[in-house]
C-alpha positions, 0 to 999 in steps of 0.5 A: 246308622243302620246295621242289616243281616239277611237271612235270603234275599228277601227277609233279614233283621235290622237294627237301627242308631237314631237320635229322635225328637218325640213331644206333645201338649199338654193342656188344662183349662177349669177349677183349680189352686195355686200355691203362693209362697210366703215368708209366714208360710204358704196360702192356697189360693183357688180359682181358675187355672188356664194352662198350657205346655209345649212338651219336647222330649229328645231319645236315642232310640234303638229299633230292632226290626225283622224286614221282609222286601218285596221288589221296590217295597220293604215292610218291616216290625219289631221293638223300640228301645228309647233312652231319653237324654233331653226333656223340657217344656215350655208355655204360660199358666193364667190363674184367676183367684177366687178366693182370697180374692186377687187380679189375674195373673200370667206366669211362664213356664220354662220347664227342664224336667231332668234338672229342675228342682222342687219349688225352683223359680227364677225370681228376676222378674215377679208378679205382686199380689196383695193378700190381707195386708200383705204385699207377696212377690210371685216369680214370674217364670215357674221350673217343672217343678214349682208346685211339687212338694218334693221331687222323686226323680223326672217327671217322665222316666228314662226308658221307654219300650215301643213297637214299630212298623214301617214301610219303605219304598227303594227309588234304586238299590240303596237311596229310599223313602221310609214311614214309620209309627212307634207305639208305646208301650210303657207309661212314659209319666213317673207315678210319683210325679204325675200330677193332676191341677184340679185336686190339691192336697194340702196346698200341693197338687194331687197325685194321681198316676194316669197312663201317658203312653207315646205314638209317633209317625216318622218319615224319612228319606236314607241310602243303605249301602 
């Protein structure tokens, strides 16, 4: 949905309604841990850590933009406002352990960031492992949060602020094309929940907040009326 209000002919501003699918990847191969859980408490386990997460983060996002229109060619800047509604990942984790010394093993992650809880993991189908004398059951499909002490909101936060730049080209008075990039300028990762996989404290992963800033690049193809 599109709101116009112009200023001459030729500048105005805008303000926009879009429902926007943003995502990403996330990727760590090298030394690392994993936390097995026992029923005498847990063991961590170092080794090599393969990883990765096909992210998919889903907005409302809001722009305002003033625009300036040059004959069939409208340029247009502002901010964007983004309220994430939807946020999941999914992909696999190998870990090889060095120490005690275990078969490689493959899990699956099936992330719901916004709902997961600390530790959660479906059970139905495990992965067994013998530690000493002991046989120990690992779930096969891991939540976001599996390897999380606790859990301090989502791992991405809800608001995010950007800004836009476009170009549109008008093929008549109302049917066009439109490019787009969004920069942003929030760091997208809550500090308390981002997490680096080579450095474990205790027999969780360590804290250690980076900036995860979010670019994208949109086209499109629209009738204003």
């Amino acid at each position: 949905m599109i709101v116009r209000y112009h200023f001459t002919d030729l500048f105005g501003i805008k303000g926009e309604l879009l429902y926007s699918q943003k995502g990403g990847k996330y990727f760590y191969e090298g030394p690392s841990f994993f936390r097995i859980q026992r029923s005498v408490g847990a063991v961590r386990a170092s080794g090599l850590r393969n990883m990765d997460i096909n992210i998919s983060n889903d907005y409302i996002d809001l722009p305002i933009m003033g625009f300036v229109k040059l004959g069939p060619v409208e340029l247009s800047a502002g901010i964007n406002l983004g309220l994430l509604v939807t946020s999941a990942g999914g992909g696999q984790l190998e870990f090889t352990s060095q120490q005690p010394l275990l078969s490689p093993f493959t899990l699956i992650l099936d992330y719901r960031y916004l709902d997961d809880r600390a530790g959660q993991a479906v059970d139905i189908e495990v992965v067994e492992v013998q530690i000493g004398g002991e046989r120990v059951s690992i779930p096969r499909q891991l939540g976001a949060y599996y390897e999380y002490e606790e859990k301090h909101g989502s791992r991405y936060e809800i608001f995010d602020i950007g800004i836009n730049g476009g170009l549109a080209f008008y093929l008549n008075q109302g049917l066009f094309f439109n490019f787009r990039v969004n920069y942003g300028l929030k760091d997208i990762t809550r500090a308390s929940m981002d997490v680096i996989y080579s450095q474990f404290t205790g027999n969780y992963p360590t804290v250690q907040n980076t900036v995860d800033r979010q670019i994208s690049f949109q086209t499109s193809i629209g009738f204003g009326f």
